[in-house]
C-alpha positions in Angstrom: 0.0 0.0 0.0 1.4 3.4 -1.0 2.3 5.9 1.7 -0.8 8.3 2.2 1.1 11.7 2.8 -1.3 14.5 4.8 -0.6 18.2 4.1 -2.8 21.3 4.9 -3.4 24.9 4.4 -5.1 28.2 3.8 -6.9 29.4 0.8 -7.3 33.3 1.4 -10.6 35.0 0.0 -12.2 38.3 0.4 -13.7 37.6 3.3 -11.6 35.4 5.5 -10.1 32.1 4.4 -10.7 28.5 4.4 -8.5 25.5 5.9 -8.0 22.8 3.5 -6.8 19.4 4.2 -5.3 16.7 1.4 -4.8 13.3 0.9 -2.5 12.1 -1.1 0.5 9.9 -2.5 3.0 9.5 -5.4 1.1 6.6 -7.1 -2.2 8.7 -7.3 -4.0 9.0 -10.9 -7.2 10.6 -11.8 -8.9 13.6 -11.2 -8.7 14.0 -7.5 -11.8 14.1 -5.4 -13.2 17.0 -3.5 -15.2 16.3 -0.3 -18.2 18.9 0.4 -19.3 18.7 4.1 -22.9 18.4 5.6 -24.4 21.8 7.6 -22.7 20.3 10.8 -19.4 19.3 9.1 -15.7 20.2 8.9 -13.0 18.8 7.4 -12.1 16.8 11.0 -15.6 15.5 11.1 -14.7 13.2 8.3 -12.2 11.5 10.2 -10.6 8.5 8.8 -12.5 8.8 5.6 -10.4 11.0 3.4 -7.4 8.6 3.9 -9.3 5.1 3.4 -10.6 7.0 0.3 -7.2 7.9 -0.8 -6.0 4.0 -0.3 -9.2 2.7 -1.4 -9.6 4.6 -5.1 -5.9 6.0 -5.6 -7.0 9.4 -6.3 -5.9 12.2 -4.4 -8.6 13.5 -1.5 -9.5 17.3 -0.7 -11.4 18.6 1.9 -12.1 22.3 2.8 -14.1 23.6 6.0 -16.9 26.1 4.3 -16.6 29.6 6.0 -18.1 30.0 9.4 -17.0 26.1 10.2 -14.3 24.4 11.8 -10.7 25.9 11.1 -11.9 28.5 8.5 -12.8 32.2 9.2 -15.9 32.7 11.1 -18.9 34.8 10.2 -21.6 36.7 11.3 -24.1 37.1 8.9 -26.9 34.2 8.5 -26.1 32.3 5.3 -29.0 33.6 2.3 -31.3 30.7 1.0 -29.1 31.3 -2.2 -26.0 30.0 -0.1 -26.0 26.2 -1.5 -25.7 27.8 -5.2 -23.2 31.0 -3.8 -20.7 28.4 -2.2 -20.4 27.1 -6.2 -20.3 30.3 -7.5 -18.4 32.4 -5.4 -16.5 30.2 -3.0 -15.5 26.9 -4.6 -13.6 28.9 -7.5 -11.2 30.2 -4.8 -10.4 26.6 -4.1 -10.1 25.6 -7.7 -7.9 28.1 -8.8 -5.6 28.0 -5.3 -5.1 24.6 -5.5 -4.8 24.4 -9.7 -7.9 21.9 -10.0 -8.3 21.4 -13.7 -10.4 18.5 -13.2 -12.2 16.7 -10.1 -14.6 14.6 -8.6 -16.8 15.7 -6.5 -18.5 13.9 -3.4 -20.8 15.7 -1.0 -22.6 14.6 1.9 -26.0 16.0 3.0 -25.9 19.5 1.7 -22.7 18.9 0.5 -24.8 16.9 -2.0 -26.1 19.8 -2.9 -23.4 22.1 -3.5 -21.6 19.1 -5.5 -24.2 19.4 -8.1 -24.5 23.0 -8.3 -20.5 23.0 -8.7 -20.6 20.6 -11.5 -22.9 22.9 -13.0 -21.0 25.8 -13.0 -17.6 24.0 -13.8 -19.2 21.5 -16.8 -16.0 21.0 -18.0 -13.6 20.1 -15.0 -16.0 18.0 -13.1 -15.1 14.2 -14.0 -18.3 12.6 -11.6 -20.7 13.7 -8.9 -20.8 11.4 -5.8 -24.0 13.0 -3.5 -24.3 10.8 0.1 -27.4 11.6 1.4 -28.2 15.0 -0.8 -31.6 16.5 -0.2 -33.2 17.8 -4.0 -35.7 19.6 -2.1 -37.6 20.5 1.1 -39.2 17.8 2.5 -41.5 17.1 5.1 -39.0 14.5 6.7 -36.1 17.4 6.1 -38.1 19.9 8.4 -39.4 17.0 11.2 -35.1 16.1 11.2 -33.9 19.3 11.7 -36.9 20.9 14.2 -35.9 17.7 16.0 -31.8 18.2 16.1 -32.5 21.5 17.0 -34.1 20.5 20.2 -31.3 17.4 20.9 -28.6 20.2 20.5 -30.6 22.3 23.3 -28.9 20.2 25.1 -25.3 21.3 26.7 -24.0 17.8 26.1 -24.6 17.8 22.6 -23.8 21.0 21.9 -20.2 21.0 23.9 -19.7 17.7 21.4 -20.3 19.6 18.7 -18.2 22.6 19.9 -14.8 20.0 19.7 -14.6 20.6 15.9 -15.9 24.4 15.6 -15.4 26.2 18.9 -17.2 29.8 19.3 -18.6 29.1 16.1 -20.7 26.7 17.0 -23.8 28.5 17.7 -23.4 30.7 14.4 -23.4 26.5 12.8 -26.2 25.7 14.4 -27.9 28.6 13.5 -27.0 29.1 10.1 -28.5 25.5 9.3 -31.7 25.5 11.3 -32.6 29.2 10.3 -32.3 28.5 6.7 -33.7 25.1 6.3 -36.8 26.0 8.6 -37.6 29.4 7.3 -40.6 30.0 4.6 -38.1 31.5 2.2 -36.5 28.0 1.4 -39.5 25.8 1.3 -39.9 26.4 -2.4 -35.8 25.3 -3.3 -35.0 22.5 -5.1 -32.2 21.0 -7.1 -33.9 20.8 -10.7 -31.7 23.2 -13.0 -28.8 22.6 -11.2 -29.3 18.6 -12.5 -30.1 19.7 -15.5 -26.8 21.1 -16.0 -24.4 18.4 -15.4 -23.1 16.5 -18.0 -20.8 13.7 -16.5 -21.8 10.6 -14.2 -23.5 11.1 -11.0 -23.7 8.6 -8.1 -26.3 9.0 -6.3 -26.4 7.4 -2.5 -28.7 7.5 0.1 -30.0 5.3 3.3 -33.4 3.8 3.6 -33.2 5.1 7.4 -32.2 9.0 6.3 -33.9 11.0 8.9 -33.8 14.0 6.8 -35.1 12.9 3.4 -37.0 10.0 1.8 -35.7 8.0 -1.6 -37.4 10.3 -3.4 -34.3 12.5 -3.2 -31.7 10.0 -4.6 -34.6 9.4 -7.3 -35.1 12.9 -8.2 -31.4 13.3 -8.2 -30.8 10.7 -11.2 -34.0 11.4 -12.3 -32.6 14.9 -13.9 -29.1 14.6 -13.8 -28.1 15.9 -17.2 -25.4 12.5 -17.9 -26.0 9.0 -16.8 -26.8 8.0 -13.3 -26.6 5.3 -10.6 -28.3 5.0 -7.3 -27.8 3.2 -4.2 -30.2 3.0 -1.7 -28.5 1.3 1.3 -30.8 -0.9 3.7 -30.8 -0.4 7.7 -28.6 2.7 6.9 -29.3 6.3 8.6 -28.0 9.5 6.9 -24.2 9.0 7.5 -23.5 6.0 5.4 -19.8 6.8 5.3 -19.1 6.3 9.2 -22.3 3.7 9.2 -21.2 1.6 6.5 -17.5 2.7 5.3 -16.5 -0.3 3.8 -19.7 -0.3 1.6 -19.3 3.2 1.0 -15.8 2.6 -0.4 -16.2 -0.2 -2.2 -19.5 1.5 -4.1 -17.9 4.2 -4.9 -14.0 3.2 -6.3 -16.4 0.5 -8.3 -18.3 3.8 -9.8 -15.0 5.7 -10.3 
C-alpha cells in the first residue's frame, strides 16, 4: 500500500479564508476528489474517511471547511437561502484556482450533496463525476421533522459542547445558520432541478433507507434529472451517515463507480 502523505493549508478570499486538508500519495492517478461537508461538518468531522478514500480509489482526496465552520474564518451574517448555489459560485472557485484543479470529482454529503451538483454545474468542463451521500433535492417534510428535531437534541449542553470540539465559538453561528435557513418560509420552495439539469458527467447517487432528513425520493429525483447517466444506491438499515455507518460499503460502491 502506498504511503498516504497528509498536508494542509489556507486558501485566502475576500472575506476570511478557508483551511484545507489533502490526501494524497505518489502513485495517485485521476482527477482528485473533492469532499463537500454536511451543515454540521468540517474537514475533522470526516475522520478517517479521506485517507481510506485515498487508499481505497488511488485518487488524491481534498477537503475544505466552508466559512463560518471548523478551522476556516468565522462569520456573522446568517447564510442567504441562495447559499448552496453562492458556495459554487463564489466560493468553490477560490479553491479551484488555489489549489490548480483542472479536473475533479466531486463527493458531497447531506448538503454537500447539494453544493456538489450546483459546482458541476457551473464547472461542466472540469468536473469528472458527482458522488452526493445523502443529498436532499428539495424540502421535504422529513427534512423539516429532522432538523426541528436536532435543533431541540442540541438544546442540550452535552450535545452541543460535542459539537463545539470541531468548531469552537462558532458553533452556535453553525447551528444557526443550518436550522434558520432550512426552517424558514423563504427555502421551502428550493430545489435542485436546473442545477441537474446542468451536469453533464456521471453522477452517483447514494442514500439510506433510514435517512432521517429525506425519503428515496431525493436520490430518485437526483438521477431522475441529472443531465449525464446515473446510478443510485439506496443502502438498507442505513441512517443518513453512510460513510461512518457503512464505510467499507461506502468505499467499495464508490471506487467500483470511479
Amino acid at each position: 500500500m502506498a504511503l498516504i502523505q497528509v498536508t494542509e493549508q489556507f486558501v485566502h478570499i475576500p472575506k476570511g479564508k478557508f483551511f484545507v486538508k489533502t490526501w494524497s500519495s505518489a502513485e495517485s492517478k485521476g482527477a482528485p476528489i473533492v469532499l463537500l461537508h454536511d451543515s454540521l461538518g468540517c474537514v475533522e468531522l470526516w475522520k478517517d474517511f479521506p485517507q481510506r478514500l485515498c487508499e481505497t480509489t488511488g485518487r488524491d482526496v481534498i477537503a475544505y471547511d466552508r466559512l463560518g465552520f471548523g478551522k476556516s474564518t468565522a462569520r456573522v451574517e446568517r447564510p442567504s437561502i441562495r447559499f448552496i448555489n453562492e458556495e459554487a459560485e463564489f466560493y468553490f472557485p477560490f479553491i479551484a484556482k488555489e489549489l490548480n484543479l483542472t479536473e475533479f470529482v466531486l463527493f458531497g454529503h447531506s448538503v454537500g450533496g447539494a453544493m456538489a451538483v450546483a459546482i458541476a454545474g457551473q464547472f461542466p468542463q472540469a468536473t469528472q463525476a458527482v458522488i452526493t451521500e445523502s443529498a436532499q433535492a428539495f424540502v421535504e417534510q422529513r427534512t423539516i421533522d429532522g432538523i426541528t428535531q436536532a435543533k431541540k437534541d442540541f438544546s442540550d449542553p452535552k450535545a452541543f459542547s460535542k459539537l463545539a470540539r470541531y468548531h469552537g465559538e462558532k458553533t452556535q453561528w453553525v447551528l444557526d445558520a443550518w436550522t434558520g435557513v432550512w426552517l424558514s418560509s423563504e427555502f421551502l420552495s428550493w430545489n435542485l432541478q436546473t442545477d441537474l439539469q446542468k451536469i453533464k458527467c456521471p453522477v452517483l447517487a447514494i442514500h439510506g433507507e433510514n435517512d432521517e432528513y429525506g425519503s428515496a425520493k431525493f436520490p430518485e429525483t437526483i438521477c431522475q434529472y441529472a443531465g449525464g447517466s446515473s446510478h443510485l444506491f439506496l443502502l438498507e438499515n442505513t441512517g443518513h451517515v453512510p460513510h461512518r455507518e457503512n464505510p467499507e460499503r461506502i468505499l467499495k460502491i464508490v471506487s467500483e463507480f470511479l
